[in-house]
Backbone bond lengths (Angstrom), bond angles and torsions (degrees), N, CA, C in turn:
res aa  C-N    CA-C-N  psi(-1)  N-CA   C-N-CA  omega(-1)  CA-C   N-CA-C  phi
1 X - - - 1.453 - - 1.531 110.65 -
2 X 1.531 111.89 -59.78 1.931 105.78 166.94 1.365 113.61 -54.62
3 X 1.160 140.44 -48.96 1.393 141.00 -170.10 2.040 96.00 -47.73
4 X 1.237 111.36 -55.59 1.607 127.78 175.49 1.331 117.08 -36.18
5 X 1.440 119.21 -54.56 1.127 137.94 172.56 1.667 100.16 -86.85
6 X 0.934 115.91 -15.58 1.942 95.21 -175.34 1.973 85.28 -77.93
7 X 1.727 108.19 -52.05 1.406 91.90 -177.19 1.288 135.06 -50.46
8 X 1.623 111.64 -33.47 1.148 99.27 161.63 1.073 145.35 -62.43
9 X 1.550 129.87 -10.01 1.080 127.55 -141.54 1.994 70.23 -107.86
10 X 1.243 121.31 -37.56 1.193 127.62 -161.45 1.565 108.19 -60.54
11 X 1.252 108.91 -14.70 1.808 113.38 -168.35 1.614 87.88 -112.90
12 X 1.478 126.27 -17.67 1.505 115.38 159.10 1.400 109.97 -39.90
13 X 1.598 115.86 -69.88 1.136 131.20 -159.01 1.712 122.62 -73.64
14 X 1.764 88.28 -9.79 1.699 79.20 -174.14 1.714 107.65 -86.81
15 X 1.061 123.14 24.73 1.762 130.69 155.68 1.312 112.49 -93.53
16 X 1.441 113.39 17.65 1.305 111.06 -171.14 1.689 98.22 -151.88
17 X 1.575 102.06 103.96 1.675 113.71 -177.33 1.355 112.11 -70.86
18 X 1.173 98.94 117.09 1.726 93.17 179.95 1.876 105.65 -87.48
19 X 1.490 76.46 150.84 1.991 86.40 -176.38 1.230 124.87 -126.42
20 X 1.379 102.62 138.20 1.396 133.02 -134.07 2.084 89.93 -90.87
21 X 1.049 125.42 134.97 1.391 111.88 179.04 1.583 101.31 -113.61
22 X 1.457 109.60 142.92 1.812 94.45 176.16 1.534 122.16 -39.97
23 X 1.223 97.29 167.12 1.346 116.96 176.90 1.724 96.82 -63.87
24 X 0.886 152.79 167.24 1.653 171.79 93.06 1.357 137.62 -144.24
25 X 1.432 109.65 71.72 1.508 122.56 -156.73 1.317 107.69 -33.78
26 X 1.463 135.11 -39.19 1.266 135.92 -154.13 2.049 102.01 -78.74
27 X 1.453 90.16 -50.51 1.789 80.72 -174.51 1.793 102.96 -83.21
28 X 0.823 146.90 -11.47 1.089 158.42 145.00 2.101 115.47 -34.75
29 X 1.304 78.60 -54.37 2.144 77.09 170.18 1.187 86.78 -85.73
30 X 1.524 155.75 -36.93 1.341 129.37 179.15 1.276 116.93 -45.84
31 X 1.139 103.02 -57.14 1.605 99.11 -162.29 1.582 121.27 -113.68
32 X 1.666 95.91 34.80 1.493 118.59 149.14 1.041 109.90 -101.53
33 X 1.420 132.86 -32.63 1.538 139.22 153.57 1.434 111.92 -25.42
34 X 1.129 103.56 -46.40 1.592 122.90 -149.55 1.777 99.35 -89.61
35 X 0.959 99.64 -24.61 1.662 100.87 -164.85 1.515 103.67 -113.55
36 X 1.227 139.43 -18.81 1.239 137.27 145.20 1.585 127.13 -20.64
37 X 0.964 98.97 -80.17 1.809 114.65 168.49 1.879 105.30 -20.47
38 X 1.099 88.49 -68.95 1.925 99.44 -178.83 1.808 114.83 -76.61
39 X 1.377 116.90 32.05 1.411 114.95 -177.97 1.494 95.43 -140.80
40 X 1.402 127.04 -5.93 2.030 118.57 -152.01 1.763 82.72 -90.72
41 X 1.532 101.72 -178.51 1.322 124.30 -160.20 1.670 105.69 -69.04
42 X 1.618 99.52 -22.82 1.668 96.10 -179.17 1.794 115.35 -72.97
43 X 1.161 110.37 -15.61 1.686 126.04 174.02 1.874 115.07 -78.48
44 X 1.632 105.95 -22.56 1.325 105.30 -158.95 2.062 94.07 -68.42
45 X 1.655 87.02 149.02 1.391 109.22 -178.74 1.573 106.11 -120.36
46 X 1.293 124.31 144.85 1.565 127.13 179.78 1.889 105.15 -52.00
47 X 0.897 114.74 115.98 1.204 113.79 -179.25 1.438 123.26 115.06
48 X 1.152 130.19 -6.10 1.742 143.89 -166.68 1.691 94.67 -97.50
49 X 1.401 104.26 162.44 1.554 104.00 -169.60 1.457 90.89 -134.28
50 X 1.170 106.24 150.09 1.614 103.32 -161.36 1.737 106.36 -151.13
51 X 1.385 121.06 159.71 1.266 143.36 -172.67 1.458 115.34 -111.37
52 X 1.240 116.01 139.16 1.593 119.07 165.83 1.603 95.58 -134.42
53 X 1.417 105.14 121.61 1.637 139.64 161.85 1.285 124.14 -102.76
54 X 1.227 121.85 147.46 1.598 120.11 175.86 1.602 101.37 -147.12
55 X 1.481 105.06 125.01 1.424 119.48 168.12 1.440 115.21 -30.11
56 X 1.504 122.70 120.82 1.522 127.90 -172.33 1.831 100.15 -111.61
57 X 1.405 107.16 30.06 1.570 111.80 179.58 1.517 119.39 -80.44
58 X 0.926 149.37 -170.38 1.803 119.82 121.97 1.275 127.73 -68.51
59 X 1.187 125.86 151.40 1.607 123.92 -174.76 1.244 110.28 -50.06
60 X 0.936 116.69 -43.53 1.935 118.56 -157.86 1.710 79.49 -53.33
61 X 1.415 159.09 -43.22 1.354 152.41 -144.18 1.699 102.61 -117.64
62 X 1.432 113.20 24.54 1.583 104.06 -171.56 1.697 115.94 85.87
63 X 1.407 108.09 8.80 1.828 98.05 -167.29 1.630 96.68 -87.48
64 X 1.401 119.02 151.40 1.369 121.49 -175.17 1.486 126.04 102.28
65 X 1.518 104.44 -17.48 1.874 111.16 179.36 1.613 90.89 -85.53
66 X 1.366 85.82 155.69 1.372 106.76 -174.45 1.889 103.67 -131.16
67 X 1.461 109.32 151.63 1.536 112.50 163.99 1.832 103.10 -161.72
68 X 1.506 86.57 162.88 1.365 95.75 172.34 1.253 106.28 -128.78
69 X 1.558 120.68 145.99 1.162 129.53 -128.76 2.131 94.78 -159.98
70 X 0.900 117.65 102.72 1.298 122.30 -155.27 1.943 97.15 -119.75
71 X 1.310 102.09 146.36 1.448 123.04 -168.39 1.875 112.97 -129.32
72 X 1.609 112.11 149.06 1.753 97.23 -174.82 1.293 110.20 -74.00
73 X 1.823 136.65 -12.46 1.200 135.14 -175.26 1.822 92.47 -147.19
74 X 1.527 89.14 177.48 1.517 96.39 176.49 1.472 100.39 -100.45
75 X 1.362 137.65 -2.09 1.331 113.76 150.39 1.643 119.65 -53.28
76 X 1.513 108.08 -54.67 1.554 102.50 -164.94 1.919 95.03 -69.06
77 X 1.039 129.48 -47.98 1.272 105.37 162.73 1.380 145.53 -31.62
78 X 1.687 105.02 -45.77 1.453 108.44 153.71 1.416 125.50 -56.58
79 X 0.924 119.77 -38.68 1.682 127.51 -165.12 1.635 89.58 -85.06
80 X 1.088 125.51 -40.94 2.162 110.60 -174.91 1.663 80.05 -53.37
81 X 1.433 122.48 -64.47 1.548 111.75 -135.03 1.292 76.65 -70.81
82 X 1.319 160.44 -133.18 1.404 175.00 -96.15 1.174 99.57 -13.79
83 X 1.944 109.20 -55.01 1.088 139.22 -176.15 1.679 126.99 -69.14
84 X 1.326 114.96 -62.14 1.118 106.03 -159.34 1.926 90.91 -123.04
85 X 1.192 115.61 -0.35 1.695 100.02 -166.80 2.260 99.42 -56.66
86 X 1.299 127.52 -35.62 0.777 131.93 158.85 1.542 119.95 -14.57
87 X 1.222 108.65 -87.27 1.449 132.18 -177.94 1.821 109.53 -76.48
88 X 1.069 101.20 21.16 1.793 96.38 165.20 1.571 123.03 -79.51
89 X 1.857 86.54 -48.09 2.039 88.39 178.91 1.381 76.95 -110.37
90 X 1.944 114.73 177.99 1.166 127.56 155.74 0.948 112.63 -79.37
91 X 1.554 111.25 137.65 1.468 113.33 169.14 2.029 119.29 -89.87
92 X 1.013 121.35 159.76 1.200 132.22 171.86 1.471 105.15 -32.89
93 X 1.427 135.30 141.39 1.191 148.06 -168.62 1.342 110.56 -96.78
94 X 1.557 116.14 -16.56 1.587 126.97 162.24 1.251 120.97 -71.29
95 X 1.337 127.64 -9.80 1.163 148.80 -154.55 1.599 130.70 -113.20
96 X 1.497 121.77 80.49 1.715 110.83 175.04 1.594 119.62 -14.41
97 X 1.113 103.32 93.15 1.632 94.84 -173.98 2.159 95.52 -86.98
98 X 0.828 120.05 -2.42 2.108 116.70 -173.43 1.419 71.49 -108.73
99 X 1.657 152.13 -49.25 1.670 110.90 -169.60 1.489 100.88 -78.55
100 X 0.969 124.10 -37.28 1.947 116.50 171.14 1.463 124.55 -29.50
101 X 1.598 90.02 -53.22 1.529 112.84 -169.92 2.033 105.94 -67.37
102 X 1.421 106.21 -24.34 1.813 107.17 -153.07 2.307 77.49 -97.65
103 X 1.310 114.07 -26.57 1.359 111.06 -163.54 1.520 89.56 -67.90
104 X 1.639 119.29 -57.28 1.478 121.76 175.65 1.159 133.93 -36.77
105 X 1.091 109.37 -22.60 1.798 125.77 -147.47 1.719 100.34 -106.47
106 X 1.736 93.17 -31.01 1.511 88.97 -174.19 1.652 121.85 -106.06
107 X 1.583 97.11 -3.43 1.542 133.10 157.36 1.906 97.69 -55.06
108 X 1.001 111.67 -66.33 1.235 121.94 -158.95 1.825 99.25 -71.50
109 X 1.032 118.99 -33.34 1.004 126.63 172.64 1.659 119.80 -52.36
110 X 0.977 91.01 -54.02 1.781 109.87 -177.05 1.917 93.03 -67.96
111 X 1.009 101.33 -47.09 1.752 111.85 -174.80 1.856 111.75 -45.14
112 X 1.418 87.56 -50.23 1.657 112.03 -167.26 2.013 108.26 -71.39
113 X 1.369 105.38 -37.23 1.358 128.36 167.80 1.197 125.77 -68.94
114 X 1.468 118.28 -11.88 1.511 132.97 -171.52 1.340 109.45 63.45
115 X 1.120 139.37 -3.62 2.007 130.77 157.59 1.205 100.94 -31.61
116 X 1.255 131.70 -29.48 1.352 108.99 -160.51 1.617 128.49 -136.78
117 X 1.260 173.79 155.11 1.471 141.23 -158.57 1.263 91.37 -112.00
118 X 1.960 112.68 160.16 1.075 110.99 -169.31 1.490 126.98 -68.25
119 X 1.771 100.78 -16.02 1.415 107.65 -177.97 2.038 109.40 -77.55
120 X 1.013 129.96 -21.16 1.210 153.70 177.96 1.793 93.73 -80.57
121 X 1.017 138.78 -48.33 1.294 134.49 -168.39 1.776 101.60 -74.08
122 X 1.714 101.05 -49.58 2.015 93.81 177.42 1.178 90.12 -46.81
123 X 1.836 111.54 -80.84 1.563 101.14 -150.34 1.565 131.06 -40.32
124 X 1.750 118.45 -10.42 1.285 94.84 -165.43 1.608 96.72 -105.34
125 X 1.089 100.73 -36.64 1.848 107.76 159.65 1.554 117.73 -34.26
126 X 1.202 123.00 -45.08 1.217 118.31 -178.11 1.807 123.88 -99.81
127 X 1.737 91.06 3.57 1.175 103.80 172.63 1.491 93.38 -87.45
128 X 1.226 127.15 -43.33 1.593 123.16 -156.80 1.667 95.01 -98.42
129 X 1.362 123.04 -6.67 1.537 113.90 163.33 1.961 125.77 -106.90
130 X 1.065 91.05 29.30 1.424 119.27 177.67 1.272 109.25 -53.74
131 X 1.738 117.50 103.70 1.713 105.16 -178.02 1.754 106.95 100.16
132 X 1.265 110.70 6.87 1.564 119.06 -174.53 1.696 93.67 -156.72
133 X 1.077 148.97 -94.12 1.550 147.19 -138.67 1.350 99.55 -152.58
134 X 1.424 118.77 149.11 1.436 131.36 165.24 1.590 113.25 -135.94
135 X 1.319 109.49 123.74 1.555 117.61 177.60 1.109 103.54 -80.10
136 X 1.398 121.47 117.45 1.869 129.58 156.51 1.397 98.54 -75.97
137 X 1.416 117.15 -81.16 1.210 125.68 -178.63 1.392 149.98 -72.32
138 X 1.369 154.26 91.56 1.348 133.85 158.59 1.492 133.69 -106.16
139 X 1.472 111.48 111.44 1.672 101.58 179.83 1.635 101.13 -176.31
140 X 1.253 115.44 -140.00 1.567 121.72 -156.78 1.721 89.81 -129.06
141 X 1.394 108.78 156.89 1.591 121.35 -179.78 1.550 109.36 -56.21
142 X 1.229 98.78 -42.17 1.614 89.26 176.86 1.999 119.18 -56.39
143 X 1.262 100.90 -38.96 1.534 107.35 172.44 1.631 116.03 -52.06
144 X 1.230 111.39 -19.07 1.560 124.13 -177.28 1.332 103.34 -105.46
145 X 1.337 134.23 -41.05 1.328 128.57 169.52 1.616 126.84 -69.36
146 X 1.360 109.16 -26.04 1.429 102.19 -174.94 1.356 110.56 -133.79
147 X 1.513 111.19 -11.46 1.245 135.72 -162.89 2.045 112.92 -54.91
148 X 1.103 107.81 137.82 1.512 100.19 -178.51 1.794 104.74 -84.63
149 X 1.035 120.43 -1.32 1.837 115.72 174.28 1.587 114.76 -35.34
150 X 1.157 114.82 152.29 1.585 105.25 174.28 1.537 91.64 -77.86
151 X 1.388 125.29 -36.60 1.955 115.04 171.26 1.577 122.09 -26.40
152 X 1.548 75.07 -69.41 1.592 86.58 176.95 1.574 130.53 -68.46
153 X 1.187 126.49 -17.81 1.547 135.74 160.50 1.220 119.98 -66.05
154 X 1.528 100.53 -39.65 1.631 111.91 165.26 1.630 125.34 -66.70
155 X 1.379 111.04 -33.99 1.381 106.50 175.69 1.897 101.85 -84.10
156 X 1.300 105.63 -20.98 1.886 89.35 -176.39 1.231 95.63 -79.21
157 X 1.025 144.27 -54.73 1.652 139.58 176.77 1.407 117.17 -25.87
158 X 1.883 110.82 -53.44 1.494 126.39 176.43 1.737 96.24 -56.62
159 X 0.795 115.82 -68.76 1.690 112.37 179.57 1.333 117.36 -39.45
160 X 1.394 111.40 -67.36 1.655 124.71 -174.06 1.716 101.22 -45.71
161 X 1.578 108.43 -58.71 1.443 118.72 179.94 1.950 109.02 -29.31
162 X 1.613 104.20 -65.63 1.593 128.57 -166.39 2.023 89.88 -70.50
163 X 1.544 118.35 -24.46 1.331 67.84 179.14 1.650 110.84 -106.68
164 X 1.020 92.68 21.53 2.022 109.16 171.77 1.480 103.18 75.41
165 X 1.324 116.27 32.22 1.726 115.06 177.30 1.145 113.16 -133.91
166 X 1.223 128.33 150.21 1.436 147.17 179.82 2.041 102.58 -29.46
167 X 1.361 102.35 143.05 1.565 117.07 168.83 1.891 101.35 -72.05
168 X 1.451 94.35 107.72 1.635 99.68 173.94 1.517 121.22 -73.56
169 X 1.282 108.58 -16.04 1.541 127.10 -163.39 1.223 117.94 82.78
170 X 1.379 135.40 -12.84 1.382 127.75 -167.49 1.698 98.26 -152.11
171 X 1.070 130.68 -169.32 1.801 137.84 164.09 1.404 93.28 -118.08
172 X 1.747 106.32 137.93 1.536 99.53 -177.72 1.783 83.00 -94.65
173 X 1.178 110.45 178.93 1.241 116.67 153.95 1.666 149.07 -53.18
174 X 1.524 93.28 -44.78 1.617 107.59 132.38 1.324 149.89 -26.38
175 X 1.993 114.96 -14.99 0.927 152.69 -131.31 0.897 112.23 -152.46
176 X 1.696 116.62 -39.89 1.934 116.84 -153.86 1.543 101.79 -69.94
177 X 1.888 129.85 -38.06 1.269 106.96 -149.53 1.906 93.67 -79.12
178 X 1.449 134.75 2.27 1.427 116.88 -154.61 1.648 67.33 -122.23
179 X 1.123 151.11 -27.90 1.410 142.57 143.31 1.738 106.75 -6.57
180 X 1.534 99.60 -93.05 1.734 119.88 163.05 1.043 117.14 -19.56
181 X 1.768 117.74 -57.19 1.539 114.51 -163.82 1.667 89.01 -86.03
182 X 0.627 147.98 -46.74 1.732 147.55 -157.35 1.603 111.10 -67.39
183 X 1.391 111.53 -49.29 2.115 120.22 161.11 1.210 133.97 -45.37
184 X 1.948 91.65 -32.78 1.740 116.41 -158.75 1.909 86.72 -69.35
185 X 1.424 122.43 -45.96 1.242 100.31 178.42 1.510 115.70 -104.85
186 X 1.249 126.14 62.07 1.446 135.33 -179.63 1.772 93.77 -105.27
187 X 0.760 142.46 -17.42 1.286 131.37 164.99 1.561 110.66 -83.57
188 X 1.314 114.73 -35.48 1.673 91.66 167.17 1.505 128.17 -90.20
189 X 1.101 124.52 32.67 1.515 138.91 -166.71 1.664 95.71 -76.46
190 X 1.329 120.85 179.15 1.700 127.68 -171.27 1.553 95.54 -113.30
């Protein structure tokens, strides 16, 4: 049923070209720096579709943090990753990071156009961002609240666990805003 609606939403967006910004790693972590702040879980609005990534570096350089980072459509979601999923963690210094960045961009492309399903779009994204970022997640709060993903079972468990009570199977609503605050740091966990 989500896969249905992820396609649709995916043939929403393909009237809408996403654009590719040059390569320039340096202003590029600027102003992913910059745009972070206004995307984390404390910004999310009912309806925004959102991503969870985790640094694929080694730690000693930041590899291993994780965030989720939420957008008002899955176009502008498509277009951050096209853009900046690259330059989130550092990637390996052995490594073409502008052919990484043009393989991503056109991954996401095909993604954003519906060529491709969203589960087919992580895997190849994180095949071609190997050593820089890995997508666990892409979808809408409800996919995390009720959702059958092993993601999403895993983050209600992390919750259920922290609030010392039984796995309900789902987040009632009653629930969602300490839901939010409780995920927001599931990427920095050990």
């Amino acid at each position: 049923m989500k896969d249905n609606k992820m396609e649709k939403n995916n043939k929403k967006t393909s009237t809408k070209k996403i654009s590719i910004k040059p390569f320039d790693e340096e202003k590029l972590g600027q102003e992913v720096n910059e745009l972070i702040p206004g995307k984390g879980l404390d910004t999310y609005h009912d309806g925004h579709m959102g991503f969870f990534s985790r640094g694929d570096a080694i730690g000693a350089i930041g590899g291993g943090i994780g965030m989720f980072l939420w957008f008002p459509n899955y176009h502008e979601l498509y277009q951050f990753l096209a853009n900046y999923f690259v330059v989130l963690s550092p990637g390996r210094c052995d490594l073409d990071h502008e052919k990484v960045f043009h393989e991503v961009a056109e991954i996401v492309e095909e993604l954003a156009n519906g060529k491709i399903s969203k589960d087919q779009g992580i895997e190849r994204i994180n095949k071609s961002a190997q050593h820089f970022s890995q997508i666990e997640w892409i979808g809408e709060m409800e996919d995390l609240t009720s959702g059958s993903s092993e993601f999403a079972k895993g983050l209600r468990e992390y919750f259920y666990e922290f609030k010392e009570i039984p796995d309900q199977g789902i987040i009632k609503k009653e629930d969602l805003k300490d839901f939010i605050q409780k995920i927001s740091e599931y990427g920095n966990r050990d």
